[in-house]
N, C-alpha and C positions, 0 to 999 in steps of 0.2 A: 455069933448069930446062929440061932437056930434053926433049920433046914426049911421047917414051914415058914417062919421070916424072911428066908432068901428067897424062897421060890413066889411068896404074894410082892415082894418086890420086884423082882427081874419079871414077874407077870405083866406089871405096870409098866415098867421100863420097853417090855418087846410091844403091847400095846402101842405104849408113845411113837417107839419104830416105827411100826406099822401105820400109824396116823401121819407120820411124816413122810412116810413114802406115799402114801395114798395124797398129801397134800404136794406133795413136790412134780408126782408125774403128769398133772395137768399144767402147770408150770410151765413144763420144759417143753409139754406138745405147744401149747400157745408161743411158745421163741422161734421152735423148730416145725412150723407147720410140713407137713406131708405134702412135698411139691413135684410134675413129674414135666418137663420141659421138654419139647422136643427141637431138634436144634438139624437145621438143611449148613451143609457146608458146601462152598462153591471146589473143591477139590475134592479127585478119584482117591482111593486109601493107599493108593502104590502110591502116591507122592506123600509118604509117610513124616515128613518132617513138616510139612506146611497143611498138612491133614491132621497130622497128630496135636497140633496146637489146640483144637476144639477139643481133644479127650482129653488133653492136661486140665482144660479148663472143666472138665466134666467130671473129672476126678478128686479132684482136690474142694468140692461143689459137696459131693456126695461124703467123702472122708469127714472132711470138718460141720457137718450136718447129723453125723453117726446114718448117713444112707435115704436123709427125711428129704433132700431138693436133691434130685435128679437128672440129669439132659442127658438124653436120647441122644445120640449123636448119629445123623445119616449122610454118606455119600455125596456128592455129585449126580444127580439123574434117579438119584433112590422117592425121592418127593419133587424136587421141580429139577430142571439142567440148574448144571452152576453159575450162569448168568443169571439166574432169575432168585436167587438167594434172596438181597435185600427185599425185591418183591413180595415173596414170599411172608418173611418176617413183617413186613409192615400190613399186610394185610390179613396178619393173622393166622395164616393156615399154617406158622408152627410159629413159637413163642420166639425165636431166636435164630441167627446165622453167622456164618464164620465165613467171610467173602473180602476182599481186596474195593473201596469203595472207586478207583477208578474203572471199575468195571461200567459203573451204570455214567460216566461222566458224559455222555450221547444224549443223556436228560438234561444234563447241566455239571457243566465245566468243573462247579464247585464241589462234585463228590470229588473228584480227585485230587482236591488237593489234603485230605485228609489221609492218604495214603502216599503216593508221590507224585512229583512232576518233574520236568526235565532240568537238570541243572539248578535241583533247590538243597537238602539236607541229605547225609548221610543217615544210618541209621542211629547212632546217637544224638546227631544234632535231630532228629523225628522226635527222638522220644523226649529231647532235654526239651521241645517247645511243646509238646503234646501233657506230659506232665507238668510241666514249671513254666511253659511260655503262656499259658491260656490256650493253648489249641484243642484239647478235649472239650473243654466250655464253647469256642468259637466252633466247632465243628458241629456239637451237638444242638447249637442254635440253627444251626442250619437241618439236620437231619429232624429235629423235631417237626418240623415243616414236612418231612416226609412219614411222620409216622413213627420214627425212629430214636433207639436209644443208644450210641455206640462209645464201646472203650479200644485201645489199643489190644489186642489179641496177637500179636506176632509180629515177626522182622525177616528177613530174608538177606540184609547187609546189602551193601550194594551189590546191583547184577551183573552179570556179562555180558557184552553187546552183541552178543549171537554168532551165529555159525553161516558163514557164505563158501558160496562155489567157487570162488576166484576172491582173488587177492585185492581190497580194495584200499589205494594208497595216495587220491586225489580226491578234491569234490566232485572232478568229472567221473569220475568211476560212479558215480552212485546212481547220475542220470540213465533212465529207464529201469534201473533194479527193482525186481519185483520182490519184495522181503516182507515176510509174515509179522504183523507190528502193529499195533493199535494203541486206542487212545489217544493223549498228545502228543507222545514222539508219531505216533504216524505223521499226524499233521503235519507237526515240522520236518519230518524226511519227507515230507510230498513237497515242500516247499523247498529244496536240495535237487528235485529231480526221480525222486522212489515212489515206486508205485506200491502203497502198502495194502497188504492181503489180509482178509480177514480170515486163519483157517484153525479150524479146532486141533490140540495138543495131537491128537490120537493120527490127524490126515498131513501131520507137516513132513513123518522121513518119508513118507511115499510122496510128498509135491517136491522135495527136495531131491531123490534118487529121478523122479523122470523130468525135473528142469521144469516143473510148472509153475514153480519160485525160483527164486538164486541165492534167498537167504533168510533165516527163523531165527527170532528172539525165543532164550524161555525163560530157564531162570539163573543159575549158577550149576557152577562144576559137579556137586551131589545131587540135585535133579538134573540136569542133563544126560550125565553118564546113562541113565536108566533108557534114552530113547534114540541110543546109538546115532548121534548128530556125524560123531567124526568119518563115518563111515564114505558116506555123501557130500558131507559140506565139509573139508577138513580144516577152514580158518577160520580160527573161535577167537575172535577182535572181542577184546576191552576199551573201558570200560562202561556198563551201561547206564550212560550217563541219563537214560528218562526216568532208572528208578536206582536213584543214590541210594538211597533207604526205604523200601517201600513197607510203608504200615499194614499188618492185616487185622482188619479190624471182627470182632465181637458183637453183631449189632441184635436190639431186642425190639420187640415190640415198645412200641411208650407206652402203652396202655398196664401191659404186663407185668414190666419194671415198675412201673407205676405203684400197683396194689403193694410189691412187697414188701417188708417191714422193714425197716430202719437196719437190723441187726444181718436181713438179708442182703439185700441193695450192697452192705458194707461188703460181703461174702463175695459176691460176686463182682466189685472191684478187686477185692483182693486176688481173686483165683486167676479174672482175666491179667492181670498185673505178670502175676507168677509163669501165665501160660504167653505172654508177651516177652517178655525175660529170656523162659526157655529155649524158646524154637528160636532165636539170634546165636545162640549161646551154642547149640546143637548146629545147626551151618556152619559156626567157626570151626566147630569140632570137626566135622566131617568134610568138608570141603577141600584144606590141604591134601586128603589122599588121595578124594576124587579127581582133583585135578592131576597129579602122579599119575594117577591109573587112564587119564584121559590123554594125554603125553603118548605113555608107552603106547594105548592103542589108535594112536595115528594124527591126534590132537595138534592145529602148529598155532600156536600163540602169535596175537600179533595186537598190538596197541593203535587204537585210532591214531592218525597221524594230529599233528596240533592241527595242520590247516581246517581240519574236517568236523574238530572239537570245537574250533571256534567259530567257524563256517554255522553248526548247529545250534551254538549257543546264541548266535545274534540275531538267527529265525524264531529262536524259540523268545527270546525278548519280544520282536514284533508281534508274536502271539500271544504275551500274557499284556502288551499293552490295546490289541483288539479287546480282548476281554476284559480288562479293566473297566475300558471307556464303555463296557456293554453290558457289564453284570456285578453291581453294588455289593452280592452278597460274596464273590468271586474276588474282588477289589479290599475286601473288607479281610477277608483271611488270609489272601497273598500278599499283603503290605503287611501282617503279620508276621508271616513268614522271612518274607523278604529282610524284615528290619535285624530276625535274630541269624539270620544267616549271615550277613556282611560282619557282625561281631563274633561268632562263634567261628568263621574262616579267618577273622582276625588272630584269635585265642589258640586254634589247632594250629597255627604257624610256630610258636615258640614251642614250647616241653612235646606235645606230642610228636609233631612232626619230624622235628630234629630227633626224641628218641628212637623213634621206630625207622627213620633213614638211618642215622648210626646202624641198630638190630641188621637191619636189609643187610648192610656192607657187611656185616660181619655172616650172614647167611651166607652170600655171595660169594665171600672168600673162603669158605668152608671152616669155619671157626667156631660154629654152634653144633 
């Protein structure tokens, strides 16, 4: 081939290139539209494990996008306080939030059961009904009513049942205690005799060093350590039975989710998926040392007595059968709950239980 042969060919050939690229980048703008979200989280960024689950999901948003869908991730108090999160989100004034839905359960009972209630699912059994039981679809029937669109965003595994000023080792111990606690376990410790307090994270070691509580729920061993509980309150009692597993959920506008395209919508189940996963995964990890280093500095472990687990558990029945007989849409996702729980506590009885009691024994006896 002769040199002016090659070159009116490959003139064709880089042509065609360049017509192919020039047809492929409107293409890929129409899949990858240019999106910029802004997203209110009901947590401060010192609580970086259960804050950082809105960035996992902000990031991996952005990656798999090459940088075209966006979310802004803000604070706690940066755009509204973090009780007003959902608020927020549903009304628009930012596309998205990353909030605990037992927060708003003061409106109705049934946000919280898409995160925890007392004496229902671990955080596997959350997620095994939330993915596979119909609990994202039943939950979401409900939030649409509010405006809203929510996925699972986070796990915290089960919690600690807080830290108190004295040793509590009967049901009568609890009568008059005044312990910082909301939502349904308040209820049910009001009905025990506990006067529960409603106080912000930041005002509990100071209600707790001058006695104007006698005891604070927060979350587990790796946020706690951070707000020096042992210092004042030195008995950190297990386990916390109002949030076996409590879900943090992802929630968006419905309107907003709404417009996005098929290809997005899929993106961002997948990312809150991934950022749901993570932060359980990251508590596992970190919690074992928290609790070590919570020990050494002055921590005394103590296990709710049975009397007091069961004492709790047969209040908190009389309160989910008030609201049964009171709120259909409340009725309708806790007999969903309720059905996979009696079978899933039947299934953790065999392989898992017995494995991980074995493991314990052999912890125990210094073997591992």
């Amino acid at each position: 081939m002769d040199r002016r042969s090659f070159f009116k060919k490959a003139g064709v050939a880089g042509v065609g290139a360049a017509a192919a690229t020039t047809l492929a980048a409107p293409a890929i703008a129409q899949s990858n539209p240019k999106i910029t979200w802004r997203l209110t989280s009901s947590f401060p960024k010192s609580l970086d494990t259960i804050y950082g689950g809105a960035e996992v999901f902000s990031k991996m948003l952005s990656d798999a996008t090459d940088g075209n869908f966006q979310v802004q991730v803000f604070a706690a108090g940066e755009i509204v306080p973090g009780l007003q999160a959902a608020d927020a989100a549903a009304a628009g004034t930012v596309e998205a939030c990353h909030t605990v839905s037992y927060y708003y359960w003061g409106k109705d009972p049934t946000w919280a059961l898409g995160a925890a209630v007392p004496f229902a699912l671990n955080a596997r059994g959350m997620n095994a009904w939330h993915y596979h039981g119909g609990g994202i679809d039943l939950f979401n029937t409900f939030l649409a009513k509010q405006g809203l669109f929510g996925l699972p965003g986070g796990n915290t595994g089960v919690q600690m049942g807080g830290w108190f000023r004295k040793e509590i080792n009967t049901v009568a111990d609890l009568t008059g205690l005044k312990m910082r606690i909301g939502g349904f376990a308040g209820k049910v410790m009001e009905r025990l005799g506990v006067v529960p307090q409603q106080i912000a994270g930041g005002d509990i070691y100071p209600s707790l060093e001058k006695g104007t509580i006698d005891a604070a729920e927060w979350v587990g061993p790796y946020d706690d350590e951070k707000l020096g509980f042992q210092k004042v309150a030195p008995y950190y009692y297990y386990p916390g039975w109002w949030e076996g597993g409590p879900t943090v959920h992802l929630m968006f506008n419905k309107g907003k989710y709404d417009e996005l395209s098929p290809a997005y919508q899929s993106l961002v189940r997948t990312a809150a998926q991934a950022a749901d996963a993570n932060m359980l995964q990251k508590y596992d990890y970190l919690n074992p040392t928290a609790i070590k280093q919570l020990v050494a500095g002055g921590a005394q472990l103590r296990p709710f007595s049975q009397e007091i687990l069961a004492a709790c558990f047969d209040k908190a029945n009389e309160v989910y059968a008030e609201m049964e007989g009171s709120n259909p849409e409340f009725k309708t996702i806790w007999e969903s709950i309720k059905a996979f729980r009696k079978d899933y506590y039947l299934n953790m009885q065999i392989a898992e239980y017995n494995y991980d009691t074995f493991m314990m024994l052999q912890q125990r006896g210094s073997k591992l």
